[in-house]
N, C-alpha and C positions, 0 to 999 in steps of 0.2 A: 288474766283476761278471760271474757268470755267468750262462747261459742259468738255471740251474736255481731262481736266488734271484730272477731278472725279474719283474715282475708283469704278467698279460695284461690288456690295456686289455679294460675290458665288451664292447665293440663284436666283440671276438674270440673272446667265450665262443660256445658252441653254444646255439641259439636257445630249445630246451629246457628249459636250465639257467635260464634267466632267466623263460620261463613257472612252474616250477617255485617257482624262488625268489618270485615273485609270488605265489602259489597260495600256500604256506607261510604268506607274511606277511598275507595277506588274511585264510587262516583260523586264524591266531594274534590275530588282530585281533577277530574273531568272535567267538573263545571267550574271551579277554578280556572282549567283551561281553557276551556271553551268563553268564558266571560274575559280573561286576558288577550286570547286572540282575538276576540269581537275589538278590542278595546283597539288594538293595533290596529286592526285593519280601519277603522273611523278612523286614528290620527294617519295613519298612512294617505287615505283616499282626501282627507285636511291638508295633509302636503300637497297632494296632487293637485288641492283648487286652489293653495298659495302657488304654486307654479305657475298656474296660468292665468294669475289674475297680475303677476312678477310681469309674465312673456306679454299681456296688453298692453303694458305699462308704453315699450317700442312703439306701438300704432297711436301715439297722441294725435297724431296730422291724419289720420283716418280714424275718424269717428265712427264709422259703422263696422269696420274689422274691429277696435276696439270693444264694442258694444258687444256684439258676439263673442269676443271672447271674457267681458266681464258676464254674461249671461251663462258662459260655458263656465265659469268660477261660481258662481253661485248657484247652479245644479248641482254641480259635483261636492259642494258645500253644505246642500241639506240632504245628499245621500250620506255626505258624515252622520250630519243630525240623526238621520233615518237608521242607521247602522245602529248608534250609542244606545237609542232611547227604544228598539225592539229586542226583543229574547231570540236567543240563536233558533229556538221552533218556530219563531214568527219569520224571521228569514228564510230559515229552511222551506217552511209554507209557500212561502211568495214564491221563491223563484220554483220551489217545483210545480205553480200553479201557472207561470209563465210558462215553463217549458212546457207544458201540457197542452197550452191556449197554442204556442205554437214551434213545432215541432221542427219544422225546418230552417227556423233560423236560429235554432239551439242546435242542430245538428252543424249548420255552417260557424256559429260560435266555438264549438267545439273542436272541427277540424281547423279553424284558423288558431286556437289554442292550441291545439297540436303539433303543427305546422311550426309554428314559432316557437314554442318549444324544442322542438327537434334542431331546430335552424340554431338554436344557442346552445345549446346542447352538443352539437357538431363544430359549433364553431371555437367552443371553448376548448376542446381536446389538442392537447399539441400533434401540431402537424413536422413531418422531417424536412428538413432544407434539401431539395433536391441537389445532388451532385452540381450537376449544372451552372448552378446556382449560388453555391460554396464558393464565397471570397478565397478561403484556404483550405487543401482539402483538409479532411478527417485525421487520417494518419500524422498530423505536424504534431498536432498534439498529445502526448502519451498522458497515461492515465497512471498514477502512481499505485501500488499496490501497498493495500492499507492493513 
């Protein structure tokens, strides 16, 4: 064989090349992610406007509740669209150009995220059955040693 068909062991590449390659595959990985999440978040916010074009369906005898919420299905319908067809920088953009425009109802956005957050977050944690409370106390039960 010749020199020219050899293959250089990695350990020979220049130290660079191999940062590089890392770098590449890391943010190939990324945007992998970052384009699967977009993807999710459109069919998720898509469930959400079949949900509520499901829950109009109830208000046939009330035309104008129903209208509203087929108008509230087809909002949440092309923020799908909207979601699919921009680049996660073109979202990024927007809403940080909203928050900017206005300041205080991204801050009350935020705490009401927050808020509810915390609220399920608390709520999901097992709580103890007070004594009180206790059909039977504690002690009936022994706990085998394993």
């Amino acid at each position: 064989m010749s020199e020219a068909t050899q293959e250089v062991p990695a350990s020979a590449l220049p130290k660079h090349d191999a940062a590089n390659d890392f770098a590449s595959t890391v943010r190939g990985q990324v945007q992998s992610y970052v384009v699967n999440r977009k993807a999710d978040l459109a069919r998720s916010v898509s469930d959400v406007a079949g949900a509520i074009r499901v829950s109009s369906s109830g208000f046939a005898e009330q035309p104008h509740v129903k209208a509203f919420f087929d108008g509230a299905a087809e909002g949440v319908e092309e923020l799908s669209e909207e979601i699919s067809r921009r680049t996660f920088a073109e979202l990024y953009d927007e809403i940080d150009a909203a928050a900017r425009r206005r300041p205080g109802v991204t801050f009350a956005a935020a705490a009401l995220a927050g808020f509810a957050l915390f609220r399920f977050l608390k709520a999901s944690k097992m709580r103890p059955v007070p004594r009180s409370r206790a059909v039977l106390p504690i002690e009936v039960f022994p706990t085998p040693d394993l």
